[in-house]
Biotite code that builds the C-alpha atoms (Angstrom):
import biotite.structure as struc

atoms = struc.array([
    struc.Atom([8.502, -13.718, 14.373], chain_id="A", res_id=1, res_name="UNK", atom_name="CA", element="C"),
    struc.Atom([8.343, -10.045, 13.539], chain_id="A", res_id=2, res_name="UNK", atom_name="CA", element="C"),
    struc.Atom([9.224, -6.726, 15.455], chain_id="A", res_id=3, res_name="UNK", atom_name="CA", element="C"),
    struc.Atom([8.833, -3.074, 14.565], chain_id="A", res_id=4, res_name="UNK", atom_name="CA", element="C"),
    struc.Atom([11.197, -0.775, 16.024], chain_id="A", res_id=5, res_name="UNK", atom_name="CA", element="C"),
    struc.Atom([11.409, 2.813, 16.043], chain_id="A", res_id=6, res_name="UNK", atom_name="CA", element="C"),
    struc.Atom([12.790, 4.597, 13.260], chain_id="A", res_id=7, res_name="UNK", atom_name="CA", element="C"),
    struc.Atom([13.681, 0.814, 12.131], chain_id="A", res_id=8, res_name="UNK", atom_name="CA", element="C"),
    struc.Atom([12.642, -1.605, 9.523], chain_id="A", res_id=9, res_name="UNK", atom_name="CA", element="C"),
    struc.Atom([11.113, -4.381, 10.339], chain_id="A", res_id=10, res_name="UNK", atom_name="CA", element="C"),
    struc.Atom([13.257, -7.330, 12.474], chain_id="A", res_id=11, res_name="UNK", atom_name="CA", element="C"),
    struc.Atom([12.187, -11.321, 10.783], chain_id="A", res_id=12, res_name="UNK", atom_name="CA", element="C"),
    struc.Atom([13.755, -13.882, 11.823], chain_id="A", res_id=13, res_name="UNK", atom_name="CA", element="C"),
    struc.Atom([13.415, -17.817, 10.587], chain_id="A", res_id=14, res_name="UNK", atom_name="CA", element="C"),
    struc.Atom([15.520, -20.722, 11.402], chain_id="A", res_id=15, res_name="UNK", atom_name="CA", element="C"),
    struc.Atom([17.365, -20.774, 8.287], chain_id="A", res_id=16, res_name="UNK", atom_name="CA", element="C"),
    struc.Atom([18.183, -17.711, 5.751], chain_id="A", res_id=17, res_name="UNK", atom_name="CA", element="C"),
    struc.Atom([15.529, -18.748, 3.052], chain_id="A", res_id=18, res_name="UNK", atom_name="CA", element="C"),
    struc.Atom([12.913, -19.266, 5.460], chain_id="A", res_id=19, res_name="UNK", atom_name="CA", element="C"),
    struc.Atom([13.460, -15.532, 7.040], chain_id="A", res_id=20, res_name="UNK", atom_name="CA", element="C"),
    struc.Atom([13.557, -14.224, 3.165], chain_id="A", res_id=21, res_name="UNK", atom_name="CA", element="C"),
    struc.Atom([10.149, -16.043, 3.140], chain_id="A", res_id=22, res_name="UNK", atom_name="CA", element="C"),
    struc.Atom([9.228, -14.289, 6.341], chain_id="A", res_id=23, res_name="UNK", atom_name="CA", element="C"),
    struc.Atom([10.005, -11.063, 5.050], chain_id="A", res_id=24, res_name="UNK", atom_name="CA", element="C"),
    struc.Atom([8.361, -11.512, 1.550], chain_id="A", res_id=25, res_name="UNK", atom_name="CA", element="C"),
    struc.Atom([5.023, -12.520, 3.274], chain_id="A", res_id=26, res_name="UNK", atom_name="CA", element="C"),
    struc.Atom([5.405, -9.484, 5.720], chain_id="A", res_id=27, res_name="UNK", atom_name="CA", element="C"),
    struc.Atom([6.031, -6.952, 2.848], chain_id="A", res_id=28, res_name="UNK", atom_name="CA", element="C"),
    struc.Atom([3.166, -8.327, 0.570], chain_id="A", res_id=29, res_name="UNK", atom_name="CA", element="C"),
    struc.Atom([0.530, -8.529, 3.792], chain_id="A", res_id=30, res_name="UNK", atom_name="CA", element="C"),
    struc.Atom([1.919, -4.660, 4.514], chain_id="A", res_id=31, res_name="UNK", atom_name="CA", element="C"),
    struc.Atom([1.067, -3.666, 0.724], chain_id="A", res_id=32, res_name="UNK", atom_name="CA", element="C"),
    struc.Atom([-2.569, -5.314, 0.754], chain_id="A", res_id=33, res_name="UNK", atom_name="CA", element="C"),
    struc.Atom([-2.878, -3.116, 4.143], chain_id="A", res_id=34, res_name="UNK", atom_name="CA", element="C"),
    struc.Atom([-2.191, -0.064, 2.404], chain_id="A", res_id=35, res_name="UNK", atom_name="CA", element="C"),
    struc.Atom([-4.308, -0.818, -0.740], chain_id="A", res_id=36, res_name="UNK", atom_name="CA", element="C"),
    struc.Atom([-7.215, -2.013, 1.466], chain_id="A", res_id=37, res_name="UNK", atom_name="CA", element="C"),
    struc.Atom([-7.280, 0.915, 3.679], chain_id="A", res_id=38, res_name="UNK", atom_name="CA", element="C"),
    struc.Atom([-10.588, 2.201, 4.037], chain_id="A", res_id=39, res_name="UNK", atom_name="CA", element="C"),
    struc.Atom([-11.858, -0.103, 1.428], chain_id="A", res_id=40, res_name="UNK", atom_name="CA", element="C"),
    struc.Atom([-14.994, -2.671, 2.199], chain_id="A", res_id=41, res_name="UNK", atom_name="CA", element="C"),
    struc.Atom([-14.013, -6.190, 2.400], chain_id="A", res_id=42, res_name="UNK", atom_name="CA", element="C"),
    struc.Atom([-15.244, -9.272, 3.177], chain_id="A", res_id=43, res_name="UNK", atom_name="CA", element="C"),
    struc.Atom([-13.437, -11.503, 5.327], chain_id="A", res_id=44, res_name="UNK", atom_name="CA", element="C"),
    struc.Atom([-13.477, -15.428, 5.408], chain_id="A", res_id=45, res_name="UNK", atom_name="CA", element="C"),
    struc.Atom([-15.924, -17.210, 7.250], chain_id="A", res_id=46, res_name="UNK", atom_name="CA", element="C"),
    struc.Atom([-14.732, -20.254, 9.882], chain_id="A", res_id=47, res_name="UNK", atom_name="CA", element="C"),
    struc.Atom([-16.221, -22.612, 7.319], chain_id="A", res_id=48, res_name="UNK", atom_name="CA", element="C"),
    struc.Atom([-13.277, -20.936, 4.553], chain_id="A", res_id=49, res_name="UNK", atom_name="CA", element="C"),
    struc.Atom([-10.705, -20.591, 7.181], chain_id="A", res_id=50, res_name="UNK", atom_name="CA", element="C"),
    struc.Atom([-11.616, -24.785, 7.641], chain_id="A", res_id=51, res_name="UNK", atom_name="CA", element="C"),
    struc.Atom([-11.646, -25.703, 3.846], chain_id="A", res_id=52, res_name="UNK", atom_name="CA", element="C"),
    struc.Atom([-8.415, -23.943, 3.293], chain_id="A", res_id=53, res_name="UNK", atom_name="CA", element="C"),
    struc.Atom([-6.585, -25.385, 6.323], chain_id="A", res_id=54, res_name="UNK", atom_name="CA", element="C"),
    struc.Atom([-8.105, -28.979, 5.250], chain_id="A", res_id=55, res_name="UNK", atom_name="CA", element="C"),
    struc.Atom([-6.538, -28.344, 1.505], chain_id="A", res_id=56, res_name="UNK", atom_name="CA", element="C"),
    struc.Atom([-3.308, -26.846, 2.126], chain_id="A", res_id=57, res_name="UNK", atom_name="CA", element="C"),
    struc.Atom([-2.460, -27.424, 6.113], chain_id="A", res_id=58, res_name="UNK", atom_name="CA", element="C"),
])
């Protein structure tokens, strides 16, 4: 789970303390690719990727 507030960072929260640092670390790396992606063309996965991935890592 993640909020934004106003004039706030972001809010993460995970059961334990490692899995919110995980939380956060995704969140930060997924708001960097945002900001180098902007305005860029990409190419997102297909259902058939989305399916192979989920089959090889769950």
């Amino acid at each position: 789970m993640c909020s934004l507030m106003a004039n706030h960072g972001p809010i993460v929260a995970g059961k334990y303390l490692i899995t919110t640092m995980y939380n956060m670390e995704a969140l930060a790396e997924s708001a960097k690719l945002m900001m180098l992606l902007d305005g860029k063309n990409t190419n997102p996965l297909s259902e058939l990727d989305w399916q192979e991935l989920l089959s090889r890592f769950g």
